[in-house]
NULUMVO-763074 format. One record per residue (C-alpha): residue number from 1; residue in three letters; x negated, z negated, y. Coordinates in steps of 0.05 Angstrom, whole numbers, plus 5000, padded with zeros to 4 digits. Layout:
<rs>
seq_type_east_up_north
NUM_Ala_X_Z_Y $
...
</rs>
This chain:
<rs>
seq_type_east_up_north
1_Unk_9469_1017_1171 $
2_Unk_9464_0995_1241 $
3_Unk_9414_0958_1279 $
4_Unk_9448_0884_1268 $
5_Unk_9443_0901_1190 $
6_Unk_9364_0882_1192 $
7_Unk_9359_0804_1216 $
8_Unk_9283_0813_1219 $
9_Unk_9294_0880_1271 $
10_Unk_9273_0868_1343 $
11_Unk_9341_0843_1386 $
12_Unk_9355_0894_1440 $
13_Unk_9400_0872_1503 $
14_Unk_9430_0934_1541 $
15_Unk_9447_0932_1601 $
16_Unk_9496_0977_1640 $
17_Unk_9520_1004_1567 $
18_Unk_9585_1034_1593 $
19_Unk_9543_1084_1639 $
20_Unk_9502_1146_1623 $
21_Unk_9441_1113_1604 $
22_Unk_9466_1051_1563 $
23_Unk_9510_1103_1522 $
24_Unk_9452_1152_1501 $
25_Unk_9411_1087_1490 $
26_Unk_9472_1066_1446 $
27_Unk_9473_1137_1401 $
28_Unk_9385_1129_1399 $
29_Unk_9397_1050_1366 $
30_Unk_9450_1090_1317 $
31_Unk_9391_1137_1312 $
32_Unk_9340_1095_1293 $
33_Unk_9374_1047_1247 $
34_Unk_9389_1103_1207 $
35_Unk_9310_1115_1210 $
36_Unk_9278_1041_1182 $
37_Unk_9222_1075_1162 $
38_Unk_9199_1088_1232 $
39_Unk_9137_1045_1258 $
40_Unk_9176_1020_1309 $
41_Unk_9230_0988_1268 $
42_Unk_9307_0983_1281 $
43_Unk_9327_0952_1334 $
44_Unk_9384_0905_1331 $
45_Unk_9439_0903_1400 $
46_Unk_9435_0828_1415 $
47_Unk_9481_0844_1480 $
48_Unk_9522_0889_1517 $
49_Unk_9519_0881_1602 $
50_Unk_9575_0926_1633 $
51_Unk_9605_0930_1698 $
52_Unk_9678_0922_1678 $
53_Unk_9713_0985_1694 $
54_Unk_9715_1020_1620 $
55_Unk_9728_0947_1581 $
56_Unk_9757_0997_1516 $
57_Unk_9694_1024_1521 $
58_Unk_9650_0957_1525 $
59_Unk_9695_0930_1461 $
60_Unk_9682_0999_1427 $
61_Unk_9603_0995_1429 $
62_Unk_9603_0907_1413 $
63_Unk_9653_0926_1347 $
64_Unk_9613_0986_1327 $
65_Unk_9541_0947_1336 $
66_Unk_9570_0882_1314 $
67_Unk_9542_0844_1382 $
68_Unk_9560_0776_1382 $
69_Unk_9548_0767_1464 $
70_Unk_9581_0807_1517 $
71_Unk_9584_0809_1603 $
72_Unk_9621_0830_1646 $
73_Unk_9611_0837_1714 $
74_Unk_9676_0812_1737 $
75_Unk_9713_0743_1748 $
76_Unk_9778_0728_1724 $
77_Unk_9817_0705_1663 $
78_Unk_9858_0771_1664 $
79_Unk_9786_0815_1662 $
80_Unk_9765_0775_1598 $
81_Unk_9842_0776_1564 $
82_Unk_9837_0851_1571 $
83_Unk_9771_0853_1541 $
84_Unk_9796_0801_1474 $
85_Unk_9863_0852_1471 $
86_Unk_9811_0907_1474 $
87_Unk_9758_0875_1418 $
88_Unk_9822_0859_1379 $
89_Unk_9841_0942_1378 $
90_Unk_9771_0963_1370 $
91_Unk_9756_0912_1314 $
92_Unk_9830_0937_1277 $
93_Unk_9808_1017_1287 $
94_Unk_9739_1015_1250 $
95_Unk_9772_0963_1198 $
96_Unk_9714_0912_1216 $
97_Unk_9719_0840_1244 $
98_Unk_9719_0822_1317 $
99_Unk_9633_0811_1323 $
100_Unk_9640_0772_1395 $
101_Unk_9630_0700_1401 $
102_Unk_9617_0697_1473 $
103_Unk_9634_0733_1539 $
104_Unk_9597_0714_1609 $
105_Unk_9633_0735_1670 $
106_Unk_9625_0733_1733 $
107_Unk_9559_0783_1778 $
108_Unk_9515_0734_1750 $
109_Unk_9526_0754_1683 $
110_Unk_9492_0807_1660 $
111_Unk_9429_0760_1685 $
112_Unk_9449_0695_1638 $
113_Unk_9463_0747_1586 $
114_Unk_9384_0753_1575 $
115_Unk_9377_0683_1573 $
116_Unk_9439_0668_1526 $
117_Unk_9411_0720_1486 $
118_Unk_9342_0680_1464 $
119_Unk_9300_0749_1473 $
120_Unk_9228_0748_1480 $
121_Unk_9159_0779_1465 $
122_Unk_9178_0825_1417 $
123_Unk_9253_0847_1438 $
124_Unk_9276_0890_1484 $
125_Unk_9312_0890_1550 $
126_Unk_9337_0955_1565 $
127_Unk_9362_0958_1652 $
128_Unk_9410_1008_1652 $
129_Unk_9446_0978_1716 $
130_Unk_9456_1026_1778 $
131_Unk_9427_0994_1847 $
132_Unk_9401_0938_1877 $
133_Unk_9442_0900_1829 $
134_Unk_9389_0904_1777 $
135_Unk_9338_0869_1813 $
136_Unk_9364_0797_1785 $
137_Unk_9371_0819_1712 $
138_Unk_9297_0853_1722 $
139_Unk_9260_0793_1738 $
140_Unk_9299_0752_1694 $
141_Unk_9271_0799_1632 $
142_Unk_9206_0792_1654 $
143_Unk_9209_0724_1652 $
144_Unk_9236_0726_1588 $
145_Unk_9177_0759_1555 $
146_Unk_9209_0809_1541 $
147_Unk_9186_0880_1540 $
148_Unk_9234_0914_1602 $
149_Unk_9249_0978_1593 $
150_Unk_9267_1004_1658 $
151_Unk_9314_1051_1681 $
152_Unk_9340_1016_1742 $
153_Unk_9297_1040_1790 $
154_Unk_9330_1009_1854 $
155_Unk_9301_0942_1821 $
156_Unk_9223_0964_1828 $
157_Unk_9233_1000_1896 $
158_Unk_9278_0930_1919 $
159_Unk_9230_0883_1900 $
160_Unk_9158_0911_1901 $
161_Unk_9110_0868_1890 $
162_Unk_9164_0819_1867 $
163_Unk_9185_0856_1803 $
164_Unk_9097_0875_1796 $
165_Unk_9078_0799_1800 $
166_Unk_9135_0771_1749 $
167_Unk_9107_0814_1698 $
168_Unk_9070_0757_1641 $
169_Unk_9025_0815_1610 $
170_Unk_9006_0884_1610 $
171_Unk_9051_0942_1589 $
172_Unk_9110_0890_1594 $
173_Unk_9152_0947_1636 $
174_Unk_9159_1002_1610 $
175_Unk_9186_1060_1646 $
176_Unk_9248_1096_1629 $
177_Unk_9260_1142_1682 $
178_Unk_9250_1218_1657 $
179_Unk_9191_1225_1710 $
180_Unk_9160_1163_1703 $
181_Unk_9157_1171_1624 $
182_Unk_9131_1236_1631 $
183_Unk_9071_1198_1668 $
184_Unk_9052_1152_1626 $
185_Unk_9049_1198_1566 $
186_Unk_9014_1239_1606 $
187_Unk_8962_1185_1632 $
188_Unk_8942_1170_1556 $
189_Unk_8913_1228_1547 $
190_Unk_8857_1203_1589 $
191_Unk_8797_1152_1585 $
192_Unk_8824_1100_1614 $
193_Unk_8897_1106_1578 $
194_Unk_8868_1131_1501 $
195_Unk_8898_1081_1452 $
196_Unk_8929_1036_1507 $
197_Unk_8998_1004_1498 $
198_Unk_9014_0992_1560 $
199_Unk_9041_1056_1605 $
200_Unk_9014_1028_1665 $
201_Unk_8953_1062_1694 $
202_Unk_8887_1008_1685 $
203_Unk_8836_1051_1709 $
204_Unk_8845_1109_1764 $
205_Unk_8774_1136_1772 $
206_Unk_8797_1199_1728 $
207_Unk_8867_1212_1765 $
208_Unk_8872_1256_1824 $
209_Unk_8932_1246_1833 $
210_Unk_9005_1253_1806 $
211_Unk_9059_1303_1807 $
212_Unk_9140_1284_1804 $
213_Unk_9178_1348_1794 $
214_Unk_9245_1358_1819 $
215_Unk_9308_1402_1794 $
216_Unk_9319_1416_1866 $
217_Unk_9390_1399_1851 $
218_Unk_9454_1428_1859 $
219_Unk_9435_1455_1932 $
220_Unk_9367_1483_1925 $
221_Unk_9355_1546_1970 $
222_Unk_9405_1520_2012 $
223_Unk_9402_1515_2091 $
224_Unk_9421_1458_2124 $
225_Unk_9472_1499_2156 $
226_Unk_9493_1524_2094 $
227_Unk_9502_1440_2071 $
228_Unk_9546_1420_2133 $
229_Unk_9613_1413_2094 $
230_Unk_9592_1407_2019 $
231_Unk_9646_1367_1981 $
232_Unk_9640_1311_1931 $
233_Unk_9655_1350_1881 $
234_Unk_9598_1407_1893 $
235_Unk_9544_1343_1892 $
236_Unk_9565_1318_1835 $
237_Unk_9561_1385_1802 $
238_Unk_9481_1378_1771 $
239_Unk_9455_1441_1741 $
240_Unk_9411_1409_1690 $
241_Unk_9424_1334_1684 $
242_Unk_9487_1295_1668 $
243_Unk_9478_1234_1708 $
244_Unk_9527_1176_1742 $
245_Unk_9554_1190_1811 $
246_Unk_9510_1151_1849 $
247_Unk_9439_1184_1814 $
248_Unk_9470_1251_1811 $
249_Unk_9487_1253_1898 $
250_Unk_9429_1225_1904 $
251_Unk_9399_1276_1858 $
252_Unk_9424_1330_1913 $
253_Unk_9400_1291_1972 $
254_Unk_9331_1278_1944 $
255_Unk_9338_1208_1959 $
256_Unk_9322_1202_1882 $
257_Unk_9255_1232_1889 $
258_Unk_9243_1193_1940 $
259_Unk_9256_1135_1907 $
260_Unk_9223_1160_1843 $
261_Unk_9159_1170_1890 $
262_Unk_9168_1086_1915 $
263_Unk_9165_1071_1834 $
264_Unk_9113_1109_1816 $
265_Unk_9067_1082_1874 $
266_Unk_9089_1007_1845 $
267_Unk_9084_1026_1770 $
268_Unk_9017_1070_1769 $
269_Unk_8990_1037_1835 $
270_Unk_8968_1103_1858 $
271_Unk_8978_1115_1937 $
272_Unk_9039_1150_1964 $
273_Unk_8992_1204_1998 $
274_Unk_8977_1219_1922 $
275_Unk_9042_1233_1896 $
276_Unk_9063_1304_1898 $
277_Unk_9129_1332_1900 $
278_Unk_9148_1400_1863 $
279_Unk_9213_1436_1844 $
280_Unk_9214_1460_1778 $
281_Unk_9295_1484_1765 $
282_Unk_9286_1490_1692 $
283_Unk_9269_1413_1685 $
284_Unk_9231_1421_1626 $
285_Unk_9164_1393_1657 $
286_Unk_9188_1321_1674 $
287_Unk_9120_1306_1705 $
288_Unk_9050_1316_1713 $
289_Unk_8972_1276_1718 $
290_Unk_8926_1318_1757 $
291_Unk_8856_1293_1735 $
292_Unk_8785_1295_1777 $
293_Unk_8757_1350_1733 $
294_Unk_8819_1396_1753 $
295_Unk_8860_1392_1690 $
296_Unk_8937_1377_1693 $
297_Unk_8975_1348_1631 $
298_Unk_9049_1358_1634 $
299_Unk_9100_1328_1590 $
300_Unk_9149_1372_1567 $
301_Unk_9213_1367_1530 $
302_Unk_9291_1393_1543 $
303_Unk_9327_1352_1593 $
304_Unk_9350_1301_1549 $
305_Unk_9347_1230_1577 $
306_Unk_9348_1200_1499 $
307_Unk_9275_1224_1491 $
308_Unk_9253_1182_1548 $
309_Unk_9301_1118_1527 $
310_Unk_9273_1122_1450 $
311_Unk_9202_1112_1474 $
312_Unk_9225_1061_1523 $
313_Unk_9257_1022_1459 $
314_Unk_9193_1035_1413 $
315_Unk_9134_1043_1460 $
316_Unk_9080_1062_1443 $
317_Unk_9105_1087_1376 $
318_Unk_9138_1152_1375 $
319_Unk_9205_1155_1337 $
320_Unk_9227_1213_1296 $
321_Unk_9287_1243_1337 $
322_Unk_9298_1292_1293 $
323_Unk_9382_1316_1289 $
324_Unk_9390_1271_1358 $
325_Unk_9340_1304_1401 $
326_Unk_9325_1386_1397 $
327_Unk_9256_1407_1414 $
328_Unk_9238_1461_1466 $
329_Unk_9248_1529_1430 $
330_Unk_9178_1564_1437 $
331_Unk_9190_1617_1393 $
332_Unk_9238_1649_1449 $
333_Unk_9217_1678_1508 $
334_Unk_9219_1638_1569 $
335_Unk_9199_1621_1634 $
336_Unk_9179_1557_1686 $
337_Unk_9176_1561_1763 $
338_Unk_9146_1514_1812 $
339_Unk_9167_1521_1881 $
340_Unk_9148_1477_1941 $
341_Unk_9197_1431_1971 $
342_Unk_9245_1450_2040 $
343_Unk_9221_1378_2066 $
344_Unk_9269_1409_2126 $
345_Unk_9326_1412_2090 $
346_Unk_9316_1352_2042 $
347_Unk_9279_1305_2081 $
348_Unk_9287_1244_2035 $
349_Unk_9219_1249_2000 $
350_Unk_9181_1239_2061 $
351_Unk_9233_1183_2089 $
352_Unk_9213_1143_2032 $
353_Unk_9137_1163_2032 $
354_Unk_9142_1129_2111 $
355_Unk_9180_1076_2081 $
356_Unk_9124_1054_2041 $
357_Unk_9082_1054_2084 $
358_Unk_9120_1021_2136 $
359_Unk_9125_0949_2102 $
360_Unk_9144_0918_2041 $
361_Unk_9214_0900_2057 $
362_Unk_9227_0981_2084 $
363_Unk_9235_1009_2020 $
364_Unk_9295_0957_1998 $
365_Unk_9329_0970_2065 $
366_Unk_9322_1047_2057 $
367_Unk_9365_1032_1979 $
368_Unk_9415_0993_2014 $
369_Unk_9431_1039_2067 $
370_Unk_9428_1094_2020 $
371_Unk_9478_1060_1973 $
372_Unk_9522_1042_2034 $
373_Unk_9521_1125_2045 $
374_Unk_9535_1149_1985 $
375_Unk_9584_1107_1965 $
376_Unk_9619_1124_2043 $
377_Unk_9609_1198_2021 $
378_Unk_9643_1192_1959 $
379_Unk_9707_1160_1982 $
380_Unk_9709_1214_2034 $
381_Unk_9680_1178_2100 $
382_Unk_9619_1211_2108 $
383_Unk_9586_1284_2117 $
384_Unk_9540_1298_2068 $
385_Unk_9484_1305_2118 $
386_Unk_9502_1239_2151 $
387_Unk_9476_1211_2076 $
388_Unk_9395_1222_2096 $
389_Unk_9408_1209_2171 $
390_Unk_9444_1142_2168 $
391_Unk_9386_1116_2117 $
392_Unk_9336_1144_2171 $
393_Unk_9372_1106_2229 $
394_Unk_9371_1043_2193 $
395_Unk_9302_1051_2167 $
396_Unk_9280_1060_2250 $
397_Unk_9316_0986_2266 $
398_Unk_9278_0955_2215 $
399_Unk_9233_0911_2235 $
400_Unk_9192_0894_2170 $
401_Unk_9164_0843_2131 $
402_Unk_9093_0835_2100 $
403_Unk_9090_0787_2046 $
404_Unk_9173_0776_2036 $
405_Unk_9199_0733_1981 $
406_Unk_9256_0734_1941 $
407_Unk_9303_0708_1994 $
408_Unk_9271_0750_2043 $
409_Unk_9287_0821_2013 $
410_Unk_9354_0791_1995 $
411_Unk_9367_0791_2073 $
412_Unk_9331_0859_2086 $
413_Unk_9386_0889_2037 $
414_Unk_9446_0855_2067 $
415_Unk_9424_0873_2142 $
416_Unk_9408_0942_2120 $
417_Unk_9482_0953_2090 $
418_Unk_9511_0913_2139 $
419_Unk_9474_0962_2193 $
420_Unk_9501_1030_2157 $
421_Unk_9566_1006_2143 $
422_Unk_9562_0995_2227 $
423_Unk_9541_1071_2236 $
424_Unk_9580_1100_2183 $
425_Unk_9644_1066_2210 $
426_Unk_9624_1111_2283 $
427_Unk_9620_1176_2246 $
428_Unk_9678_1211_2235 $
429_Unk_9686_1278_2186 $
</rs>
C-alpha cells in the first residue's frame, strides 16, 4: 500500500527528494503507509521538487508513489523530454502506469509546485532544498497553511524574521534538523511545552538555556596547521552522518553549527549568548534544554536522520519506526563524551553568533558567502581554510540592515556572493 492508496491521507509535497533528506523522507512515507494504524495517518506524496541532476531518480520516486505533479529546477524542453523518456522506463520496470500529469520547470518551480498542489492546513510541506534557494518555497508553504517541515535551514537563517512573521499559527514550522528536533522534544518535557503541539518554545521562564551538540566532524583534534591542505575528499569523509556535499563540508568547517545556532535563536527565540556549543563524537545526544532548576533533558537516538523526518511528517504524534529505525542498544556497554569546542581552530560558531548580532541582513550574507566558498572549495579553487576566512571578510564589508524586506535580503545575498566570488577569484591554491 502506499501513501496515494488512502484519498482521505494528508497530501505531503517533498521537496529536494533526489537528495539525502527527501530520499529517507521517501523510505519513512513507505514506512508509514505500511503503518495506517498510526495516529498520525498515511501520508499521501502530492509532489516531488528536485533539482534536475538525477531525473531517473525523480521518475523512480513519482512511479513508485504514484505522484501526479513533478518540478524540476531546470528550463528547457530537452530537461522535461528526458524526464517523460525517464517516467516512461520507470512506469514499464514496476509494471504500473505513468502517475504524472504535470511537470513545472523552470527555478521557480519547486515554489508553484506548492501552490499547484492545493495543500493546506492539514498537509505537509516537507523543505528538503540545500541553500538559500529554499527561502522562496519556505514562505510560499507558510502561506499555504500548511504545516512546514523544515530541513532547509539556509531558509530561516536567510530570512529571519521574514520566514518567523509568514507563519499563520503556532507550531506551523516544524523543525527537521537533527538538533533542532532534539529541542523541541526536549522543551515538552517542561511547563510551558507539556501537551503543546507546537515545537516552538511559548514560555522561556523555565529554560536556561540550550545546548547544540556537534560531531566535531571529520577534523576534530585537528590543528589548524594540521588543516592547511585537507582535500575534498577528506571533508566529505563524515564519521557519523551521511549528508550532501554542501552540509557535510560545512559539517567540517562548523559553518553548520553556526548556522544551526542562527535557527535555533529564530525558532526557540532564545538569545545567541544562550546557545551552547558541545562536541559529542558519538552523536547520539542530538541536543539538549538546560532548565533553571539545573536539570538537562537530552534527546537521544542513533544518528539516523529518518527519526527526526517521521516526527517532522506526524508531529506531535510519534510514529512506530519499528524495522526502519533501530533503537540505541542499552543493553551493551557504552560510552558518551562531551568535549569543549577549539573555537581557534573552528571559528565558525562564533562568526555566526557575531553575525546575529550584527544585523538582520548579516546572517543571509554570511550563507551566501559561505555557499560561494564551498562550492569554490569543491571544484578545487579554494584552501580549505580560505572557506571560514572568506565568509569572515565578507561578513566585515557588510554594512547591515535593520528591518530588511524581502527585496532587501534578496540584495544582501547577491552582494555577499558577488563579494566572495571577488576574493575567492584573488586566492590562489
Amino acid at each position: 500500500m502506499t501513501g496515494s492508496d488512502n484519498a482521505a491521507a494528508r497530501a505531503v509535497v517533498l521537496l529536494g527528494s533526489t537528495g539525502s533528506i527527501g530520499t529517507q523522507a521517501l523510505e519513512v512515507i513507505t514506512h508509514l503507509a505500511a503503518h495506517p494504524g498510526d495516529a498520525a495517518g498515511a501520508p499521501r506524496v502530492a509532489g516531488l521538487a528536485a533539482g534536475g541532476t538525477r531525473l531517473e531518480l525523480l521518475a523512480e520516486q513519482a512511479v513508485a508513489h504514484a505522484v501526479p505533479r513533478l518540478a524540476v529546477g531546470v528550463d528547457g524542453e530537452d530537461a522535461v523530454a528526458r524526464l517523460r523518456a525517464a517516467l516512461t522506463a520507470a512506469a514499464a520496470r514496476a509494471g504500473r502506469p505513468n502517475p504524472v500529469t504535470d511537470i513545472l520547470t523552470g527555478p521557480h518551480a519547486a515554489t508553484e509546485l506548492i501552490a499547484a498542489t492545493g495543500v493546506g492546513e492539514g498537509d505537509v510541506v516537507l523543505n528538503g532544498i540545500t541553500g538559500a534557494v529554499g527561502l522562496a518555497p519556505t514562505l510560499a508553504a507558510l502561506a499555504s497553511g500548511a504545516t512546514l517541515a523544515l530541513a532547509n535551514k539556509e531558509s530561516l537563517v536567510v530570512g529571519g524574521a521574514l520566514v518567523k512573521g509568514a507563519a499563520r499559527r503556532p507550531g506551523q514550522v516544524v523543525p527537521v534538523d537533527s538538533e533542532h528536533s532534539a529541542i523541541a522534544q526536549a522543551l515538552r518535557t517542561g511547563v510551558h511545552g507539556k501537551g503543546l503541539t507546537s515545537p516552538v518554545l511559548t514560555g522561556r521562564s523555565e529554560v536556561r538555556r540550550l545546548i547544540l551538540t556537534a560531531s566535531g566532524g571529520p577534523f576534530r583534534g585537528r590543528t589548524s596547521t594540521e588543516l592547511a591542505d585537507v582535500t575534498a575528499a577528506q571533508a566529505l569523509a563524515h564519521p557519523t552522518w551521511a549528508m550532501g556535499p554542501v552540509v557535510t563540508v560545512n559539517s567540517s568547517t562548523l559553518v553548520n553549527k553556526g548556522l544551526e545556532l542562527i535557527e535555533a535563536h529564530l525558532l526557540f527565540d532564545v538569545d545567541p549568548a544562550d546557545i551552547a556549543v558541545v562536541v559529542h563524537p558519538q552523536s547520539v545526544v542530538h541536543s539538549m534544554v538546560e532548565f533553571n532548576d539545573g536539570a538537562t533533558i537530552a534527546q537521544a537516538s542513533p544518528p539516523d536522520m529518518r527519526l527526526p523526518i517521521a516526527l517532522g511528517l506526524t508531529w506531535p504524534h510519534r510514529p512506530d519506526l519499528a524495522g526502519l529505525v533501530t533503537p540505541q542498544a542499552w543493553d551493551t556497554p557504552t560510552a558518551w563524551t562531551f568535549e569543549p569546542l577549539d573555537a581557534d581552530t573552528f571559528p565558525a560558531v562564533d562568526l555566526a553568533r557575531a553575525a546575529v548580532g550584527a544585523s538582520a541582513t548579516h546572517p543571509a550574507v554570511l550563507n551566501a558567502a559561505n555557499e560561494q566558498a564551498v562550492a569554490a572549495f569543491l571544484d578545487g579553487r579554494l584552501n580549505w581554510l580560505d572557506i571560514v576566512a572568506i565568509d569572515e571578510a565578507v561578513l566585515e564589508a557588510h554594512t547591515g540592515q535593520a528591518a530588511p524586506g524581502l527585496d532587501d535580503v534578496l540584495a544582501a545575498d547577491a552582494w555577499a556572493r558577488g563579494r566572495a566570488d571577488t576574493l575567492i577569484a584573488a586566492r590562489t591554491r
